[in-house]
C-alpha positions in Angstrom: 26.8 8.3 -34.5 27.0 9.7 -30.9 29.1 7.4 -29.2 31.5 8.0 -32.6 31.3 11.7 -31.7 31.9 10.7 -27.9 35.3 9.0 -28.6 36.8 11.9 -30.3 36.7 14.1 -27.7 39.2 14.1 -24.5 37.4 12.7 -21.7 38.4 10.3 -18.9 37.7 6.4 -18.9 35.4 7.1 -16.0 33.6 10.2 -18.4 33.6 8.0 -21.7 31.5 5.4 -19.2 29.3 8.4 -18.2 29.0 9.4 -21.6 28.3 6.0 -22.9 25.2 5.1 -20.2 23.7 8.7 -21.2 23.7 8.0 -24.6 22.1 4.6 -24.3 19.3 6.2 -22.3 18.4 8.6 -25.2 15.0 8.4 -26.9 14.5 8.8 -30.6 13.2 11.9 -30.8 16.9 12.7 -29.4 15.8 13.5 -25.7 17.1 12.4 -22.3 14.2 11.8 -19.9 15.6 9.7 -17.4 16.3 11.7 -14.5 20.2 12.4 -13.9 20.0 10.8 -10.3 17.9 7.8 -11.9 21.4 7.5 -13.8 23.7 7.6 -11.0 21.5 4.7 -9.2 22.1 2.9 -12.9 25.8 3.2 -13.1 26.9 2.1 -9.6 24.7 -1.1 -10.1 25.6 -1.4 -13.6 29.4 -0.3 -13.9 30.3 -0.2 -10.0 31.2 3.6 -10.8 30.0 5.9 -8.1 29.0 9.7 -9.9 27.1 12.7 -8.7 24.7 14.3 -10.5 26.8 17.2 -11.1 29.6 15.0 -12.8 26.8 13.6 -14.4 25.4 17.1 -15.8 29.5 18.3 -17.4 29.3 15.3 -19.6 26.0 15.6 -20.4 26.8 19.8 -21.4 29.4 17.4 -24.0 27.1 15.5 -25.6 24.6 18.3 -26.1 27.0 19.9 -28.5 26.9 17.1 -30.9 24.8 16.8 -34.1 22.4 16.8 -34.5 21.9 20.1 -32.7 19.6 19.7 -29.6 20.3 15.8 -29.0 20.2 15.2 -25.3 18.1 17.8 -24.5 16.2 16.9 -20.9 12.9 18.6 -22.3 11.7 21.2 -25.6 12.6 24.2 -23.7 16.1 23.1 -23.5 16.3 21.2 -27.1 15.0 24.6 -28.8 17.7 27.1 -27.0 20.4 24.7 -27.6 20.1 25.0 -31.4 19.5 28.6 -31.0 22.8 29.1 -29.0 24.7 27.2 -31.6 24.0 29.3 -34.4 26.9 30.8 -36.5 25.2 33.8 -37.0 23.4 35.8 -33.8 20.6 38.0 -34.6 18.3 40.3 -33.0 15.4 38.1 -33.7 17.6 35.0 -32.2 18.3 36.8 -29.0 14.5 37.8 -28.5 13.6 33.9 -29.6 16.0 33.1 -26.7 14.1 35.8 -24.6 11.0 34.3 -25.3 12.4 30.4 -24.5 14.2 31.5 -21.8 11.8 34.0 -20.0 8.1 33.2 -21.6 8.4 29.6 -22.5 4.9 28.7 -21.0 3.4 31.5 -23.0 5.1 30.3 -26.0 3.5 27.2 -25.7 0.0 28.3 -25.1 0.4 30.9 -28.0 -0.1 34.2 -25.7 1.2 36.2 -28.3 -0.6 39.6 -26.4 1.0 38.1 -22.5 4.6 38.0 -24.9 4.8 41.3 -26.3 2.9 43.4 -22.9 5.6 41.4 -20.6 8.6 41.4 -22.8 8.7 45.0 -24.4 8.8 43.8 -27.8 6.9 44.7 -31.3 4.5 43.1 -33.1 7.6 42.6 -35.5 9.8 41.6 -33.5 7.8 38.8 -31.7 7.3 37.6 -35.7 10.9 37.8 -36.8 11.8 35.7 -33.4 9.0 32.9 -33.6 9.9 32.6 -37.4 13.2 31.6 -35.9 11.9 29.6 -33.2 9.4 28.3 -35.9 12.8 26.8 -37.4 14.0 25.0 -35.1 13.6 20.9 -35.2 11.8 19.8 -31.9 12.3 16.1 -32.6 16.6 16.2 -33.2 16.8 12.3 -32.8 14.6 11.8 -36.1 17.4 12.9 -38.4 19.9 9.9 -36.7 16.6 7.6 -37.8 16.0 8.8 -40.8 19.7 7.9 -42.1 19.0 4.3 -41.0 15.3 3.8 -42.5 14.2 2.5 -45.4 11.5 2.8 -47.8 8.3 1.0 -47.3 5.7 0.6 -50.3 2.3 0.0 -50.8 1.6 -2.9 -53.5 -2.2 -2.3 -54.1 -4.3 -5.3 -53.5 -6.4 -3.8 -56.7 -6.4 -1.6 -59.5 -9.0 0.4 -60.7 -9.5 2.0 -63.7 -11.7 4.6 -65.0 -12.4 3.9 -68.6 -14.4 6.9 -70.1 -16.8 7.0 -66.9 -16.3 3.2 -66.9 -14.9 1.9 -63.9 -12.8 -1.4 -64.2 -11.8 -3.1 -61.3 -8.8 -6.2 -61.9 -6.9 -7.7 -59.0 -3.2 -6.9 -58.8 -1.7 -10.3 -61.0 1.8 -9.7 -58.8 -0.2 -10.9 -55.6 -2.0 -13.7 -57.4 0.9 -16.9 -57.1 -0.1 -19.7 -60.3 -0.8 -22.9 -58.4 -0.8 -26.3 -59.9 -0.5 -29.7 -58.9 2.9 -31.0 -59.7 3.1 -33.4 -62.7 5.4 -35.4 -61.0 2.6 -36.6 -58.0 0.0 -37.4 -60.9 3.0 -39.6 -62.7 4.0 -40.6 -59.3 0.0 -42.1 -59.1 0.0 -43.7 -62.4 2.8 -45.3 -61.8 1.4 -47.1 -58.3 -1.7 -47.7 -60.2 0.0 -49.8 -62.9 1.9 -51.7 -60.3 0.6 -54.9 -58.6 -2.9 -53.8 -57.1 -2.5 -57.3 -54.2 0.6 -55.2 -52.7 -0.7 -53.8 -49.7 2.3 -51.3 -50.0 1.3 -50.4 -53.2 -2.6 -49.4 -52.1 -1.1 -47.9 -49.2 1.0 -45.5 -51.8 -1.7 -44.8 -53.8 -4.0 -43.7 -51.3 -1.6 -41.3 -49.1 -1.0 -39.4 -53.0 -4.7 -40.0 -53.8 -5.0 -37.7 -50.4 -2.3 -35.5 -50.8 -3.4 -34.3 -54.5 -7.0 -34.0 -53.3 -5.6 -31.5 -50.8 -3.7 -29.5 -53.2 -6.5 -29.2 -55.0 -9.1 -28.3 -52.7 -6.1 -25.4 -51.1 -5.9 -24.1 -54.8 -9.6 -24.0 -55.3 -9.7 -22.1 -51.5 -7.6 -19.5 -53.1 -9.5 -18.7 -56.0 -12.5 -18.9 -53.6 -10.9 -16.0 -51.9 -10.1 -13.8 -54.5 -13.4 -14.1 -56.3 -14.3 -12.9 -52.4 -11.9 -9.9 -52.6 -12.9 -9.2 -56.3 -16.9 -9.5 -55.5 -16.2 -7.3 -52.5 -14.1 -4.8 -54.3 -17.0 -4.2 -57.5 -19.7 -3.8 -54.8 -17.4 -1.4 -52.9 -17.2 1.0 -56.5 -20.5 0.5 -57.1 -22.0 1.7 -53.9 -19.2 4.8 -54.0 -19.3 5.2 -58.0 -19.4 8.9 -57.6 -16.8 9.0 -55.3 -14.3 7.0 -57.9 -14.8 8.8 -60.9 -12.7 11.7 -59.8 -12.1 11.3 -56.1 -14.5 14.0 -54.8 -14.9 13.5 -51.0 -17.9 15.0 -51.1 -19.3 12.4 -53.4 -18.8 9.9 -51.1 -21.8 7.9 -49.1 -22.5 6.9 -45.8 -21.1 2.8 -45.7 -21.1 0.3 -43.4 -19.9 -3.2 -44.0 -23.2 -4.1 -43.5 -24.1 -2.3 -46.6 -21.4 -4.8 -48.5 -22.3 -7.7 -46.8 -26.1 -7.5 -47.6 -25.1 -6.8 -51.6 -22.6 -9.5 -51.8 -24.2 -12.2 -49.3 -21.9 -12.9 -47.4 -21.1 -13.0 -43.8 -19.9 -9.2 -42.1 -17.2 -10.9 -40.4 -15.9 -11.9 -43.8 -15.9 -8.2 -45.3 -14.1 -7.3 -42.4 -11.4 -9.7 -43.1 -11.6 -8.7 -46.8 -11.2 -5.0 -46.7 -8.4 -4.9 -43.7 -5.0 -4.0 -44.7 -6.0 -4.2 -48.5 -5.2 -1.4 -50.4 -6.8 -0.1 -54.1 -4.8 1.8 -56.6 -6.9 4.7 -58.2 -6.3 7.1 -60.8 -5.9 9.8 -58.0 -4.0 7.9 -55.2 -3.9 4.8 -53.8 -6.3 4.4 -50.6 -7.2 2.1 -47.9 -10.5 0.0 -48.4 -11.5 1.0 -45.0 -11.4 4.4 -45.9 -14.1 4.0 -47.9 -16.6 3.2 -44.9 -18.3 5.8 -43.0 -21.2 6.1 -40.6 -24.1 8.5 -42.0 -25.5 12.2 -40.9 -29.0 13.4 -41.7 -28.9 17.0 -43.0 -31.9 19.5 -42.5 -33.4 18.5 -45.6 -33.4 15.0 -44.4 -30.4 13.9 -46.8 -28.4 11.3 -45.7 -24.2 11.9 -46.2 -21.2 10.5 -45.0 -19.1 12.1 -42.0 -16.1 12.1 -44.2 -17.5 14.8 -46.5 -18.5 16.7 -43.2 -15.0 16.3 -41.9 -13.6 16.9 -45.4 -15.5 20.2 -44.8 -14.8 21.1 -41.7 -10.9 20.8 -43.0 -11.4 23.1 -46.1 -12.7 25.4 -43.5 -10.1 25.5 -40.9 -7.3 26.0 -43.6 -9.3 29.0 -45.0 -9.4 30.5 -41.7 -7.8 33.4 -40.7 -4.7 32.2 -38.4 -4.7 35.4 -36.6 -8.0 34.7 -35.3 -8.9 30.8 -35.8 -12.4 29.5 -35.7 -13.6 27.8 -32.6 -15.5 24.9 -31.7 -18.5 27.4 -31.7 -17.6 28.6 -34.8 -17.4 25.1 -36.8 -20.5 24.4 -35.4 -22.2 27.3 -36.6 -20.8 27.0 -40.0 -21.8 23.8 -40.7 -25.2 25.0 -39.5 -25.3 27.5 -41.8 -24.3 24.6 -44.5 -27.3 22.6 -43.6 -25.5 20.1 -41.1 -26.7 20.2 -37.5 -23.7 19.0 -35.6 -23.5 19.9 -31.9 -19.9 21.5 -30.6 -18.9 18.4 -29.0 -19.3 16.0 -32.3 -17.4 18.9 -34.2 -14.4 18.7 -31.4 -14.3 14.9 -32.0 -14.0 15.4 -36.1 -11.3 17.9 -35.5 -9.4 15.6 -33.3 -9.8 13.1 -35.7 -8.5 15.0 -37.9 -5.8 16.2 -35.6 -6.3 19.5 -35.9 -5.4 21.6 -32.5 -8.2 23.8 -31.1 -8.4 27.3 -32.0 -5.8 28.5 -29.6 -2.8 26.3 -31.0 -3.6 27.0 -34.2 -3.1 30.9 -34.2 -0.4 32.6 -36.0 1.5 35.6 -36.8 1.2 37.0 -39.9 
């Protein structure tokens, strides 16, 4: 799509060259990091063209006005004020989000919203009019060229459970299960050796090479059932031990588990339940989930009640989006709460569920409302 938009504009053979090596050294979130004297060094051992980093620089200034807006950009700063510059329409908030870019970019960043307004001049109302435009803007302008060429990946659920009045059923997905059988042919093919002259060494030879060969099939087919009585034992003991948890898909339901737990109930090897539950997928009534999002190491509340960290992190999260955004909850704050909720977490172990999470600390995630 770039180089397309490269050939229809007038440039020089030597520019179209330029332009073609800039191109090819943009990333896919649309940016060019590769430094422009980096690029010189490439095209004279590349192309045997000799460039300057100025020359360089004009042909870049072309690509940047191609679509989408903000392709080629050498960093954010530069990606966001490109888009804002090509807008049809200028208004006042545009121009103070290109004050803020331009002038206050590192406060931007950090979310200084008090630095903004004492340094720039401007309202409370203005600095919200312009970040709603900045707020706009597409930091990643290379995903939109990707997005045209991707294609849909689905899930097919290794099983599918249903909840039958409070009765959960658990079935493996029949479109993964291939029938196997033993040709008819190879057991005709035997019967037909075995009537033959038994003294023909050719003949006993035959018969024991298919004798072999169907024993093999068989013991492959019977492998396979093996495994998914493995995956279907594994599976029931799974729902049993989160029963709660599958009836409506309450995260708070759902118990501390390790694959030890599954291993012990099933008797089989850990090593094996790790094998079972990785990459398999289940389809519920309320989504479709990963079995190893299922498993979950333990906390002791004050009362000396054992839950899983997913319903302290599922928590944590219903919290942080009930904040206020003008003034997030810290670390501290988490901490505190879940105190107050009868989990005693320390700070730290609250920054790693929130990074988990990936949820930004308190500072990133303030806003103007």
């Amino acid at each position: 799509m770039l180089i397309t938009q490269l050939g229809f504009r007038k440039l020089s053979e030597k520019e179209y060259q330029l332009g073609i090596q800039l191109i090819g050294n943009i990333d896919d979130s649309g940016y060019l990091e590769r430094e422009l004297q980096s690029i010189v060094n490439d095209v004279v051992f590349s192309l045997n063209i000799r460039t300057t980093i100025d020359e360089l620089a004009n042909v870049l200034e072309v690509i940047q006005e191609f679509d989408p807006p903000g392709v080629g950009a050498r960093n954010l700063r530069e990606c966001l004020i490109i888009q804002l510059e090509r807008k049809e329409h200028f208004t006042e908030a545009t121009e103070n989000a290109l004050l803020i870019l331009k002038k206050f970019f590192p406060e931007f960043t950090r979310k200084h919203y008090d630095k903004i307004t004492k340094r720039s001049g401007l309202s409370d109302d203005q600095l919200k009019s312009a970040m709603d435009e900045i707020l706009k803007l597409n930091p990643k302008p290379g995903n939109s060229l990707l997005d045209s060429m991707k294609t849909n990946h689905y899930i097919v659920p290794d099983f599918i459970l249903i909840n039958n009045d409070g009765k959960l059923e658990v079935s493996l997905n029949s479109k993964n299960l291939p029938e196997l059988r033993v040709n008819r042919a190879y057991h005709e093919m035997l019967e037909t050796y075995q009537k033959s002259d038994k003294n023909d060494r050719k003949a006993k030879e035959a018969i024991m090479f298919v004798k072999q060969k169907i024993d093999s099939a068989k013991w492959f087919i019977d492998a396979v059932k093996q495994r998914y009585n493995t995956l279907e034992t594994t599976m029931e003991a799974i729902v049993r031990h989160q029963f709660a948890y599958f009836q409506d898909g309450d995260e708070t339901l759902m118990k501390p588990m390790i694959l030890k737990d599954i291993a012990e109930e099933v008797h089989l090897d850990i090593s094996t339940i790790s094998r079972v539950v990785n990459s398999k997928f289940v389809q519920t009534n309320f989504g479709t989930f990963s079995l190893k999002s299922f498993f979950s190491e333990s906390l002791s509340t004050d009362s000396g009640e054992e839950v899983s960290t997913r319903e302290v992190k599922k928590i944590l999260q219903d919290c942080i989006e009930a904040e206020n955004k003008r003034k997030p909850l810290t670390d501290d704050h988490l901490a505190k709460f879940l105190k107050e909720k009868g989990y005693n977490i320390a700070r730290r172990t609250v920054a790693k569920y929130r990074e988990q999470l990936n949820i930004p600390v308190a500072r990133l995630r303030k806003e103007l409302t």
